[in-house]
ZAPA-351598 format. One record per residue (C-alpha): x, y, z; residue number from 1; residue in one letter. Coordinates in nm, 2 decimals. Each point is the difference from the previous one (the first is absolute). Last residue first. Example, Ala and Ser with C-alpha at 12.3 -4.5 7.8 and 13.67 -1.06 7.14 Angstrom:
<rs>
<r <1.37,-0.11,0.71>,2,"s">,
<r <-0.14,-0.34,0.07>,1,"a">,
</rs>
This chain:
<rs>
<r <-2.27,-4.48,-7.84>,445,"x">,
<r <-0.31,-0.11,0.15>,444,"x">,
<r <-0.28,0.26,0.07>,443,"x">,
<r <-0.15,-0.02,0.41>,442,"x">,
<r <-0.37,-0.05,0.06>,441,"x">,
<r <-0.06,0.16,0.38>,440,"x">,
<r <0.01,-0.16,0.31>,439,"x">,
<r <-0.31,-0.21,0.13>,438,"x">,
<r <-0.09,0.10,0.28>,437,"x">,
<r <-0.09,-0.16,0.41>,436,"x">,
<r <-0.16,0.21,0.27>,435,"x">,
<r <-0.25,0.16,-0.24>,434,"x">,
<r <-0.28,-0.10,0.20>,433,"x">,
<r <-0.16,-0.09,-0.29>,432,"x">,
<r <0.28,-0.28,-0.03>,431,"x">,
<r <0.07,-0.04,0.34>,430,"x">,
<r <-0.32,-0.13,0.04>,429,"x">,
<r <0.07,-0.30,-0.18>,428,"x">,
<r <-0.26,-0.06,-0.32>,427,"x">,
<r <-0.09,-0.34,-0.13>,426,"x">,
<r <0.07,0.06,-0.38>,425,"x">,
<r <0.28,0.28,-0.02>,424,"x">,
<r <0.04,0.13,-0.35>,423,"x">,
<r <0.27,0.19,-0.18>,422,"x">,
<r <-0.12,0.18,-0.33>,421,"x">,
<r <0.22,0.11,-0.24>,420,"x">,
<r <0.01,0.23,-0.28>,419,"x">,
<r <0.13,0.02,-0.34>,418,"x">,
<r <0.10,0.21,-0.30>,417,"x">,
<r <0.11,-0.07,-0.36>,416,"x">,
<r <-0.13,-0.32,0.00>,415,"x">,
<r <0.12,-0.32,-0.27>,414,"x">,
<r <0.13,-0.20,0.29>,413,"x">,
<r <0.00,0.14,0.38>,412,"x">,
<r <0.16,-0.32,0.09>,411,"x">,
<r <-0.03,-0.15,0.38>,410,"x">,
<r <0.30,-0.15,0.15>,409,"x">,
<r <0.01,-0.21,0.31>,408,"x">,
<r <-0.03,-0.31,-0.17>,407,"x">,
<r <0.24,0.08,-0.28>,406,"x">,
<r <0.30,0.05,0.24>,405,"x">,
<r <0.20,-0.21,-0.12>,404,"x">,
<r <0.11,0.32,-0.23>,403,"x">,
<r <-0.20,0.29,0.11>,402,"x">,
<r <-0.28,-0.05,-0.26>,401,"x">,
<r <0.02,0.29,-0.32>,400,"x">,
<r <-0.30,0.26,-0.08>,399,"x">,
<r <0.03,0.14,0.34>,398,"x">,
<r <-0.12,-0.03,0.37>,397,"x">,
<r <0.15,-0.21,0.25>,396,"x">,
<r <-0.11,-0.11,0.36>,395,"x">,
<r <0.26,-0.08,0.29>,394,"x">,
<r <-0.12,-0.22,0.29>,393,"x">,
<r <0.07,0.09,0.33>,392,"x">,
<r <0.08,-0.34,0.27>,391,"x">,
<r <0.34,0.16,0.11>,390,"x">,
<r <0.18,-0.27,-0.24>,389,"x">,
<r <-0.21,0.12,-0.28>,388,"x">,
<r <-0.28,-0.20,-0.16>,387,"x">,
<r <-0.02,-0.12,-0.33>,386,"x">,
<r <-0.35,-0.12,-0.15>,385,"x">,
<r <0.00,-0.32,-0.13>,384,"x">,
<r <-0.39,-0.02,-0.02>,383,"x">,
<r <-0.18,0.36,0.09>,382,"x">,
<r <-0.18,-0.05,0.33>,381,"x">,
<r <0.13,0.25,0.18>,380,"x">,
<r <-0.09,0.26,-0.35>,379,"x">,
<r <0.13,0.12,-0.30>,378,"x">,
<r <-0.23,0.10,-0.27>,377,"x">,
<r <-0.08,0.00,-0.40>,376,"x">,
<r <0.14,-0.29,-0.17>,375,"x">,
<r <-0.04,-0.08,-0.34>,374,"x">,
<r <-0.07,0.36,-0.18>,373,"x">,
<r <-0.09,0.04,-0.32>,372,"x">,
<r <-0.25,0.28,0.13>,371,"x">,
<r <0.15,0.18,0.34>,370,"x">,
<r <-0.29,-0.09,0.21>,369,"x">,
<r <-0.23,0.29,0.05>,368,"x">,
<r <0.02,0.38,0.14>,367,"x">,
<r <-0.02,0.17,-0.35>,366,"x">,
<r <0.28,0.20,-0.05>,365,"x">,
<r <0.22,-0.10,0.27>,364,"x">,
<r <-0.03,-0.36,-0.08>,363,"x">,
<r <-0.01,-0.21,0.31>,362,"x">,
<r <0.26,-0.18,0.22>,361,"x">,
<r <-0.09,-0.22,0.28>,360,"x">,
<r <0.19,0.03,0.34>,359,"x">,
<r <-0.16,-0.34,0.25>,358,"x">,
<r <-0.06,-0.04,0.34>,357,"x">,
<r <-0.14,-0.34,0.18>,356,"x">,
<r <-0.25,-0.14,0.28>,355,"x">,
<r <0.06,0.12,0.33>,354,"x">,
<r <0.15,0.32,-0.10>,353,"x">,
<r <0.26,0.28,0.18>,352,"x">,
<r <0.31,-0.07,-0.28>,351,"x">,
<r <0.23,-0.17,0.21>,350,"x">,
<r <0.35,0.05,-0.17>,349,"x">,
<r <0.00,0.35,-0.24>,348,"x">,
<r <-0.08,-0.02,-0.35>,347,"x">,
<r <0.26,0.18,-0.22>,346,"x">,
<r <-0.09,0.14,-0.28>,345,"x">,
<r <0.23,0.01,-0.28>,344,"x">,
<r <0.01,0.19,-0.34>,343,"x">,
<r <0.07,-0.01,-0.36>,342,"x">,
<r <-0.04,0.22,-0.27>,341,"x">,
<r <-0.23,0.02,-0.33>,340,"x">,
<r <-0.35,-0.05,0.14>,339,"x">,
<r <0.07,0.34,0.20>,338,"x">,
<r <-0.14,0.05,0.37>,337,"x">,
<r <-0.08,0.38,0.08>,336,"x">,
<r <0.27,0.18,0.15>,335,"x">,
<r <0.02,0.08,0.36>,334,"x">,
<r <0.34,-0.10,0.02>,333,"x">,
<r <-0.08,-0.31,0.21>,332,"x">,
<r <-0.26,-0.12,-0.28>,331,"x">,
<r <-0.34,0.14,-0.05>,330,"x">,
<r <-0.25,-0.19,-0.10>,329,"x">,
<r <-0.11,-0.20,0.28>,328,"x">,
<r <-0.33,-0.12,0.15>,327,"x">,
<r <-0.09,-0.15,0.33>,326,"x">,
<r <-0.28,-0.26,0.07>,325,"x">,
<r <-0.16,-0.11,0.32>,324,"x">,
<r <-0.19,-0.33,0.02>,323,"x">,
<r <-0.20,-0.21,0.28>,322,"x">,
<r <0.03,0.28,0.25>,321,"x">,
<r <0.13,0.30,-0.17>,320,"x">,
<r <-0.29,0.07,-0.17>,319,"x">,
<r <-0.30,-0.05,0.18>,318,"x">,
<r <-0.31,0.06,-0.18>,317,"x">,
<r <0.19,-0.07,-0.34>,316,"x">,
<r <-0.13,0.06,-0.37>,315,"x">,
<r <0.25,-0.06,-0.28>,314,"x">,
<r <0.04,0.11,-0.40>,313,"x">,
<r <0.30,0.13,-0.06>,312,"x">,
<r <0.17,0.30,-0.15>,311,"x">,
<r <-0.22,0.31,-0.06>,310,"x">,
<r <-0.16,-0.12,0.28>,309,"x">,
<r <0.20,0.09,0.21>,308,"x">,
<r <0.04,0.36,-0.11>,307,"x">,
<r <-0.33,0.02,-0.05>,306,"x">,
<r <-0.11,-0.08,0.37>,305,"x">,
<r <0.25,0.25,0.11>,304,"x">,
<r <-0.19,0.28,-0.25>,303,"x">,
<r <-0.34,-0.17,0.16>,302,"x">,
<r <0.12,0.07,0.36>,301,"x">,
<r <-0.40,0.15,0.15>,300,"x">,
<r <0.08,0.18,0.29>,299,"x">,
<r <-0.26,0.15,0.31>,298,"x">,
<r <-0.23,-0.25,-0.12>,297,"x">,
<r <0.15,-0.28,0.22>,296,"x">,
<r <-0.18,-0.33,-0.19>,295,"x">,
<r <0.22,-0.03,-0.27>,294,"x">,
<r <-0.06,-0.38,-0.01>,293,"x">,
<r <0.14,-0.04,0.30>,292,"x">,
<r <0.34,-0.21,-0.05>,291,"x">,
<r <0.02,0.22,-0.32>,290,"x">,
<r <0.02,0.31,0.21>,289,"x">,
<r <0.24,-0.11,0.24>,288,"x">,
<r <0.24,-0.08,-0.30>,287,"x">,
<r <-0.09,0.32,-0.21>,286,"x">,
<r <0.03,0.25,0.33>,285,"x">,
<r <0.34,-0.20,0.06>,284,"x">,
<r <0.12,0.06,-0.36>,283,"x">,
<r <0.07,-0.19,-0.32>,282,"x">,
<r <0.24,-0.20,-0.20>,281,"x">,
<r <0.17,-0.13,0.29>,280,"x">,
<r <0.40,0.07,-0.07>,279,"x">,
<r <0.37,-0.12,0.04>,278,"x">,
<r <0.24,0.22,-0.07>,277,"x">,
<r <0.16,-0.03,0.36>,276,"x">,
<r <0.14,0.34,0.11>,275,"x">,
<r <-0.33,0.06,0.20>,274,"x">,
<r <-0.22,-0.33,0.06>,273,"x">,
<r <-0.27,0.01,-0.24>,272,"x">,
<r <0.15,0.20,-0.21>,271,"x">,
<r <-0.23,0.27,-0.15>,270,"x">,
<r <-0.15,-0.01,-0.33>,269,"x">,
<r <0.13,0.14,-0.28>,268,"x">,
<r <-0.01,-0.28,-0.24>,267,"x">,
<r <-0.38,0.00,0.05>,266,"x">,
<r <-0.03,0.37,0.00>,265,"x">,
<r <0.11,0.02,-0.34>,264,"x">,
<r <-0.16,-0.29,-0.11>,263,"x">,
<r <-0.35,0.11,0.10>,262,"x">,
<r <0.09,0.33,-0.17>,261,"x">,
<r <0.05,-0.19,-0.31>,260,"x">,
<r <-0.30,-0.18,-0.03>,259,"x">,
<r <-0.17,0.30,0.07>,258,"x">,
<r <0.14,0.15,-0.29>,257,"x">,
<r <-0.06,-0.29,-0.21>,256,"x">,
<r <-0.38,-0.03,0.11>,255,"x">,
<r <-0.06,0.38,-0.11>,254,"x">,
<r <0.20,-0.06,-0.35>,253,"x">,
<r <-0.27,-0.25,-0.06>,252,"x">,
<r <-0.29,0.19,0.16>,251,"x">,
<r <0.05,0.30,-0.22>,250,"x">,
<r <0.10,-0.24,-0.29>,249,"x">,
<r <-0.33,-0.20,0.02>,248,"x">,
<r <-0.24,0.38,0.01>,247,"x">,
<r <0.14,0.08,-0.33>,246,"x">,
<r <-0.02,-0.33,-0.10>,245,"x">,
<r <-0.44,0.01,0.05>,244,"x">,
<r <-0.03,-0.18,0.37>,243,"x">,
<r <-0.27,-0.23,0.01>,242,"x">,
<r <-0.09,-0.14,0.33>,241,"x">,
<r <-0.35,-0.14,0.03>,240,"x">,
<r <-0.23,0.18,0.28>,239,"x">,
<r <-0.15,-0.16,0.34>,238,"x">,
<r <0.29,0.10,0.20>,237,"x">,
<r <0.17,0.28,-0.15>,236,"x">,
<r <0.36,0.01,-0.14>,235,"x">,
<r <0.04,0.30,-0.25>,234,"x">,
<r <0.28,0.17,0.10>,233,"x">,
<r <-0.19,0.27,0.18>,232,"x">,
<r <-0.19,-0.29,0.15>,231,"x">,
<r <0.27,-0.17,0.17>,230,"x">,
<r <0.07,0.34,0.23>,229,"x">,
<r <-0.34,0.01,0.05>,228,"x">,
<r <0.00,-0.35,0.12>,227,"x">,
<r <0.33,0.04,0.19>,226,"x">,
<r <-0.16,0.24,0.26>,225,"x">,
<r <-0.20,-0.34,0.09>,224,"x">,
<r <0.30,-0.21,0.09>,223,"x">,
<r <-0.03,0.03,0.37>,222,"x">,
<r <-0.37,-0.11,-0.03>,221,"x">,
<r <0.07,-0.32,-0.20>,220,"x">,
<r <-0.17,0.03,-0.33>,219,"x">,
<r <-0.17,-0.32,-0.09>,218,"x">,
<r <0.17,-0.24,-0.28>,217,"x">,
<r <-0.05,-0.18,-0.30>,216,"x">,
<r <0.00,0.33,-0.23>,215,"x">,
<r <0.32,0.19,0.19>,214,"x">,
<r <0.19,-0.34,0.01>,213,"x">,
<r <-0.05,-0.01,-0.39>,212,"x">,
<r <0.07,0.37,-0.04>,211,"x">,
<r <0.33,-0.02,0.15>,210,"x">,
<r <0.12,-0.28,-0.21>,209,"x">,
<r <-0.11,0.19,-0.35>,208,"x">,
<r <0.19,0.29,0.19>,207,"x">,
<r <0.32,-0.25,0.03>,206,"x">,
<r <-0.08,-0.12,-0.37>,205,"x">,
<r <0.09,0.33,-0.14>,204,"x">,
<r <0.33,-0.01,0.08>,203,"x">,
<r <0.23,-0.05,0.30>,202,"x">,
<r <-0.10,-0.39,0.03>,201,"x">,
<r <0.07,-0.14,0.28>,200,"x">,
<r <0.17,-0.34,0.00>,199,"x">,
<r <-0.24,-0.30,0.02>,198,"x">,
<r <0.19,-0.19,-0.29>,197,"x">,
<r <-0.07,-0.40,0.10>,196,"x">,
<r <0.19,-0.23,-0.24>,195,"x">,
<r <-0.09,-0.32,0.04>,194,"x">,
<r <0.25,-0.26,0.13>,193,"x">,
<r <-0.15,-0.07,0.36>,192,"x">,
<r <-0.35,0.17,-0.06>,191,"x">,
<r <-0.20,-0.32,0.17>,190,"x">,
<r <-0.40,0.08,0.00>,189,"x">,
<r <-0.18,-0.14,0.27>,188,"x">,
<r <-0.38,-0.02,0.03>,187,"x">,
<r <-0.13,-0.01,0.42>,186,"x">,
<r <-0.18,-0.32,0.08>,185,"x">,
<r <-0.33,0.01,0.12>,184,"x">,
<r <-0.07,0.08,0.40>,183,"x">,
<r <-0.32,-0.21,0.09>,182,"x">,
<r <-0.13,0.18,0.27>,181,"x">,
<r <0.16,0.31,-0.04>,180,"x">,
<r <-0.21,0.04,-0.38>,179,"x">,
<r <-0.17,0.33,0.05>,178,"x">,
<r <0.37,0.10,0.17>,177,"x">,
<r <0.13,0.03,-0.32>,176,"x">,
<r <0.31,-0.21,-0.09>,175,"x">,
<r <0.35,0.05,0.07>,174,"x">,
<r <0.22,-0.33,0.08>,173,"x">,
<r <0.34,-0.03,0.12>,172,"x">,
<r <0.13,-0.37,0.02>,171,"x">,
<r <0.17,0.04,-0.32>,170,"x">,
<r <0.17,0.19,0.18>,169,"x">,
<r <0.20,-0.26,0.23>,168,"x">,
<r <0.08,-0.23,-0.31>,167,"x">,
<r <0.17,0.31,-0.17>,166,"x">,
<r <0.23,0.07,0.36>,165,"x">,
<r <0.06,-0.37,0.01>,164,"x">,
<r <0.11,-0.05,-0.37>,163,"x">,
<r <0.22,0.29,0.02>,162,"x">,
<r <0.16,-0.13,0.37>,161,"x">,
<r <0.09,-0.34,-0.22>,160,"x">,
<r <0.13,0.22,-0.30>,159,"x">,
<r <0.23,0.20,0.24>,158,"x">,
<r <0.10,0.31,0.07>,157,"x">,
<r <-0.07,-0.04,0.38>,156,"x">,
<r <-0.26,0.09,0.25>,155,"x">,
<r <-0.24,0.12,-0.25>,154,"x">,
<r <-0.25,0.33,0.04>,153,"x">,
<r <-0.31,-0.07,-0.17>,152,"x">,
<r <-0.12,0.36,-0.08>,151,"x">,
<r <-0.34,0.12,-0.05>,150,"x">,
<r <-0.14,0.33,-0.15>,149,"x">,
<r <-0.42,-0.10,0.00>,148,"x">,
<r <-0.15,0.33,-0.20>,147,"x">,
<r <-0.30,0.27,0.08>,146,"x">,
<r <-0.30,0.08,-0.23>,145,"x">,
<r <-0.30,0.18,0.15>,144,"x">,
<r <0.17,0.26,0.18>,143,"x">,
<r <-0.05,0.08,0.36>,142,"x">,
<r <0.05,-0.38,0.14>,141,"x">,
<r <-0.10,-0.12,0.33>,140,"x">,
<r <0.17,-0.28,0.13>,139,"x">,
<r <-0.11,-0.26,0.20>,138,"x">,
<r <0.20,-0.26,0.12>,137,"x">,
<r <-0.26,-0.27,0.01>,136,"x">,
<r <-0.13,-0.24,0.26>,135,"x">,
<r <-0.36,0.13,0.03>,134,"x">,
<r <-0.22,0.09,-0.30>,133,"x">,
<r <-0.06,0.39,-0.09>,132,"x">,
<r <-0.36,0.07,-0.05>,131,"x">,
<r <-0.05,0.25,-0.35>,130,"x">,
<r <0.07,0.40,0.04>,129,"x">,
<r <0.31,-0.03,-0.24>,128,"x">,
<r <0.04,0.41,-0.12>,127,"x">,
<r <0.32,-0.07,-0.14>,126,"x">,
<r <0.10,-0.40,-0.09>,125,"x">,
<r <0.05,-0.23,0.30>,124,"x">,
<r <0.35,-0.17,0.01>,123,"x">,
<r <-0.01,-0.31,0.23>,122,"x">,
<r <0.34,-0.16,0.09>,121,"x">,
<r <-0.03,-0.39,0.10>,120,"x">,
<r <0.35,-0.08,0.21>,119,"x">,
<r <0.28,-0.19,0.03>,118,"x">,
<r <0.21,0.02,0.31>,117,"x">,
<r <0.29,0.16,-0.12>,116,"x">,
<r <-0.05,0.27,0.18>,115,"x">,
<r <-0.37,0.06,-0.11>,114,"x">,
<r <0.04,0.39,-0.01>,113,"x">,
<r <0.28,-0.01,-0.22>,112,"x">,
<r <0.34,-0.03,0.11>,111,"x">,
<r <-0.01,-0.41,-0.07>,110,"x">,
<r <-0.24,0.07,-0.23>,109,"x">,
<r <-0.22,0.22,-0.10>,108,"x">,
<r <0.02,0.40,-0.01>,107,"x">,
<r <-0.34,0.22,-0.01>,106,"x">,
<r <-0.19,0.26,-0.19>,105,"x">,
<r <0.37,0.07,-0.13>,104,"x">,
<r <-0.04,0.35,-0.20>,103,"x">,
<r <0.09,-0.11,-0.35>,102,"x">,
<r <-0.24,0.31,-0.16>,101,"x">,
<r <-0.18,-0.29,-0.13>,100,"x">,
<r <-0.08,-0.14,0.33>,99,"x">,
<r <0.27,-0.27,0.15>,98,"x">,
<r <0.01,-0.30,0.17>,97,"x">,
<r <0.32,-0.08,0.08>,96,"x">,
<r <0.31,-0.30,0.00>,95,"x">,
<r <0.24,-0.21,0.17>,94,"x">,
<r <-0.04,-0.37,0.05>,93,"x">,
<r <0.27,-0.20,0.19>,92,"x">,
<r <0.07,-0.36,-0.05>,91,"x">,
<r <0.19,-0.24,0.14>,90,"x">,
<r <-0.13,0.00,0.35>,89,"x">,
<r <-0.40,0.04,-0.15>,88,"x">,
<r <-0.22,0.24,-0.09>,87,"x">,
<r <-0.36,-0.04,0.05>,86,"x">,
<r <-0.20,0.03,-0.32>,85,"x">,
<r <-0.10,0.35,-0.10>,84,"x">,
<r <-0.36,0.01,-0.14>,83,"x">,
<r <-0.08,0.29,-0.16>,82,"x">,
<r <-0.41,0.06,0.02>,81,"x">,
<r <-0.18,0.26,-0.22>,80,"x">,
<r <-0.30,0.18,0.05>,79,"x">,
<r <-0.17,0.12,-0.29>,78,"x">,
<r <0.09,-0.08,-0.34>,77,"x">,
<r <0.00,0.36,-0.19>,76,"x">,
<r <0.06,0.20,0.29>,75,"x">,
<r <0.25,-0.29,0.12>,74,"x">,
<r <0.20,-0.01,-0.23>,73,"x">,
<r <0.32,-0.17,-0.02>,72,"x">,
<r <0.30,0.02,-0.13>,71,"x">,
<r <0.27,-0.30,0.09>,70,"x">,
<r <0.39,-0.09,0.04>,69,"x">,
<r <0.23,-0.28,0.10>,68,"x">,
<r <0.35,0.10,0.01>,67,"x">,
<r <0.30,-0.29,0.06>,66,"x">,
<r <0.31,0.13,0.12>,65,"x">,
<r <0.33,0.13,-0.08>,64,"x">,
<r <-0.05,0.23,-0.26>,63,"x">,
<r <-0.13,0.24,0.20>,62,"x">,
<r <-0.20,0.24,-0.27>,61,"x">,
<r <0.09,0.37,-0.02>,60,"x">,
<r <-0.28,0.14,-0.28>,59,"x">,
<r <-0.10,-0.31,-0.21>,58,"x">,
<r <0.18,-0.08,-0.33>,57,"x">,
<r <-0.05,-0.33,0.10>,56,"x">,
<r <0.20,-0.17,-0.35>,55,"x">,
<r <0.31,0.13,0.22>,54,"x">,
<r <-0.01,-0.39,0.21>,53,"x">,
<r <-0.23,-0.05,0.33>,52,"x">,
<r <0.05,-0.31,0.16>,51,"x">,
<r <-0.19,-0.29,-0.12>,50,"x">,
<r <-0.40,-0.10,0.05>,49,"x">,
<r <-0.08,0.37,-0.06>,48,"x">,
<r <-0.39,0.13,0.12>,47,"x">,
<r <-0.31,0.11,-0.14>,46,"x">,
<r <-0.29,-0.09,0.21>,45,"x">,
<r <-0.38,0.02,-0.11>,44,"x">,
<r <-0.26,0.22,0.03>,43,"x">,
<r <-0.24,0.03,-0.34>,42,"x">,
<r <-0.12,0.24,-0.22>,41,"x">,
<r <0.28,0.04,-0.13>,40,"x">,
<r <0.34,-0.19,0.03>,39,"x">,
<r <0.22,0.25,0.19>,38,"x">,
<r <0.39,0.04,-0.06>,37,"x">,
<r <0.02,0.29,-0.25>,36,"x">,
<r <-0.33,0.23,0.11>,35,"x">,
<r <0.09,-0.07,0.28>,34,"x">,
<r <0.36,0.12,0.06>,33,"x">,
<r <-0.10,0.32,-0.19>,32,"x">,
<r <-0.23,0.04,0.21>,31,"x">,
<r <0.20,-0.02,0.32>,30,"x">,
<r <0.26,0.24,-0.13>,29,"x">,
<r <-0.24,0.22,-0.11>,28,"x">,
<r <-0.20,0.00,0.36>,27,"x">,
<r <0.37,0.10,0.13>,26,"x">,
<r <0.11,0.24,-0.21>,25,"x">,
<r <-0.36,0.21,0.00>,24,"x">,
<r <0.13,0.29,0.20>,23,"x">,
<r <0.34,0.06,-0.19>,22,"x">,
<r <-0.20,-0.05,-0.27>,21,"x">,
<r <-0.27,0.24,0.09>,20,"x">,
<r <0.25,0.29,0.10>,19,"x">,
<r <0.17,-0.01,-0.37>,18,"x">,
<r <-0.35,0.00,-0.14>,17,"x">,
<r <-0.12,0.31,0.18>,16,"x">,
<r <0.29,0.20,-0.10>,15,"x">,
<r <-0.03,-0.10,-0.39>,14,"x">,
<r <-0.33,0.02,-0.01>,13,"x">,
<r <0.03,0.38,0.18>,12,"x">,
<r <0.27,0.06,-0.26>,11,"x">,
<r <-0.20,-0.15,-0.30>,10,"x">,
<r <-0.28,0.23,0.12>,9,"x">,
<r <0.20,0.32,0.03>,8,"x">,
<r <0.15,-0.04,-0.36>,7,"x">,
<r <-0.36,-0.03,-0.14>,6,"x">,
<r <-0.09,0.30,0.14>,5,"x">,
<r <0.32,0.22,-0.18>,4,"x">,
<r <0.25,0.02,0.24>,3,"x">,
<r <0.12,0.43,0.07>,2,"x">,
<r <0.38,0.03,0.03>,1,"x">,
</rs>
């Protein structure tokens, strides 16, 4: 069958549009982040001065600890400082710098480069040619914006060990390096009880995302071929972005479909340890690459980088040191994880971590707190928690709590679908060694 001319250019835009979201994931995901949690115009920390509830409708949040977060930019600003206070017995910091792309420029912390130590981090915009002060960890940025990710990890699920992790960051301070010598404050916005919706949007608004980034920012060289690609849809630096409807449900139904394959491959990943359903949500070539910034030209993982990033937001240098994260939704049948049974996982004695593990459960749909929800994880730390006589602790999934058994239960509510992530904070190495596993999520009668 012959296409008229027309036909052959929506299929092209159609093509080319799938392979640019599946690109762009990641810078999306970021932007849409800021462009909901920055003040403009001006730096400042947002952060949550209680526990995370389902009004942060963020992609995969821990919801047992304390997140302090900040975008910067340093093309606009000029160098910028971020000043980690040392660390103390009591309290562990865990966090990244990040470029839009969520490439760690560097961890901090106690598995960052500062090991707990404290330390001043200097980003330097692209292109920085200006004198470079001593006593700074210096890193160089390739984009002009780039984000603070930080995590105050707490000993115990407590309000005392709240108050301390808070009271530690509001030691943190970013401020441009123009004003070093007398460091101002940094602003502070508290979101606790605001609802924060930084889910991705498969519409319209995903390319209006896209062409934001692609207006504040330089073209990195690995990314040039996407330019063209970019431009056939009508995304060109320097040029406003005015798609006629014809043109929005091309790229509509183009950002749906690769939606979908992304989540297609996502809950067909494979084990991470064979038999075990347990997964990482991307590949080695992805992992090395990210701790690099992509630097091996021979391979350039940006369908592993959308798969991840189709689901959370997080930039690690060294994953698997200070945190490690695994991801189920499968159960021991190999079917995916239904909101309307019940199921059990249980957690083996001496989980490989120094500071705690946790299972939280997400909405399958959309990757965020269950919303309605109370109570979204169990972890060590949980209060009341039952333990088994052989030190394992049994964790249930369903829309009922296990009778007395409320603490280890987690409900999967007014879902259809759900997914969990288990988390190691304080990484053994028999955990990336793969010498210890998690069995697989098993349905209740």
């Amino acid at each position: 069958m012959t296409m008229s001319s027309e036909e052959i250019r929506d299929r092209g835009i159609g093509r080319r549009a799938v392979e640019a979201a599946v690109w762009g994931m990641a810078a999306v995901n970021y932007e849409v982040m800021r462009s909901v949690m920055a003040g403009e115009g001006r730096t400042e920390f947002v952060y949550w001065s209680k526990l995370l509830d389902w009004r942060n409708q963020t992609l995969t949040p821990n919801p047992d600890l304390i997140y302090y977060m900040a975008f910067m930019d340093p093309g606009r600003d000029g160098p910028i400082v971020v000043d980690i206070p040392p660390g103390t017995d009591d309290h562990v910091l865990n966090g990244s710098l990040c470029n839009i792309w969520q490439v760690p420029l560097e961890d901090v912390g106690r598995f960052g480069a500062d090991e707990g130590r404290g330390a001043r981090y200097l980003l330097l915009p692209p292109g920085y040619d200006g004198d470079v002060p001593d006593g700074y960890l210096v890193l160089q940025c390739d984009t002009r914006r780039v984000y603070a990710l930080l995590r105050s990890v707490l000993p115990e699920r407590t309000q005392e060990a709240l108050d301390a992790g808070l009271e530690y960051c509001r030691g943190i301070r970013i401020y441009p390096l123009a004003q070093a010598n007398d460091p101002p404050d940094t602003p502070r916005r508290d979101l606790a009880g605001e609802l924060v919706d930084t889910r991705i949007p498969y519409d319209i608004r995903f390319w209006e995302a896209l062409d934001r980034v692609v207006q504040a920012e330089p073209w990195l060289p690995r990314d040039r071929p996407f330019a063209e690609m970019l431009a056939t849809l009508g995304i060109v630096k320097g040029q406003p972005f005015e798609p006629d409807q014809r043109r929005v449900k091309l790229l509509e139904a183009a950002v749906q479909e690769a939606h979908e394959w992304l989540r297609e491959l996502y809950v067909n990943e494979p084990d991470w340890v064979d038999g075990a359903r347990w997964f990482f949500p991307a590949g080695r070539d992805f992992t090395e690459g990210q701790s690099q910034n992509f630097a091996n030209g021979e391979v350039y993982p940006y369908t592993d980088r959308g798969v991840i990033y189709h689901m959370a937001f997080i930039g690690l240098k060294r994953l698997g040191i200070g945190q490690f994260y695994l991801v189920c939704v499968r159960d021991s049948d190999g079917d995916l994880l239904d909101s309307g049974m019940s199921y059990r996982l249980r957690v083996p004695s001496g989980v490989p971590v120094s500071q705690y593990w946790s299972v939280t459960m997400y909405d399958g749909d959309d990757h965020t707190f269950i919303r309605g929800n109370e109570k979204y994880s169990v972890s060590s730390q949980t209060p009341g928690l039952a333990v088994n006589d052989d030190g394992s602790v049994d964790v249930f999934f369903g829309r009922e709590p296990q009778p007395g058994l409320e603490a280890n239960t987690v409900s999967t509510g007014e879902s259809r679908t759900f997914e969990l992530m288990f988390r190691f904070y304080g990484v053994g190495p028999d955990v990336m060694a793969k010498r210890w596993t998690l069995p697989n999520v098993e349905k209740l009668p």
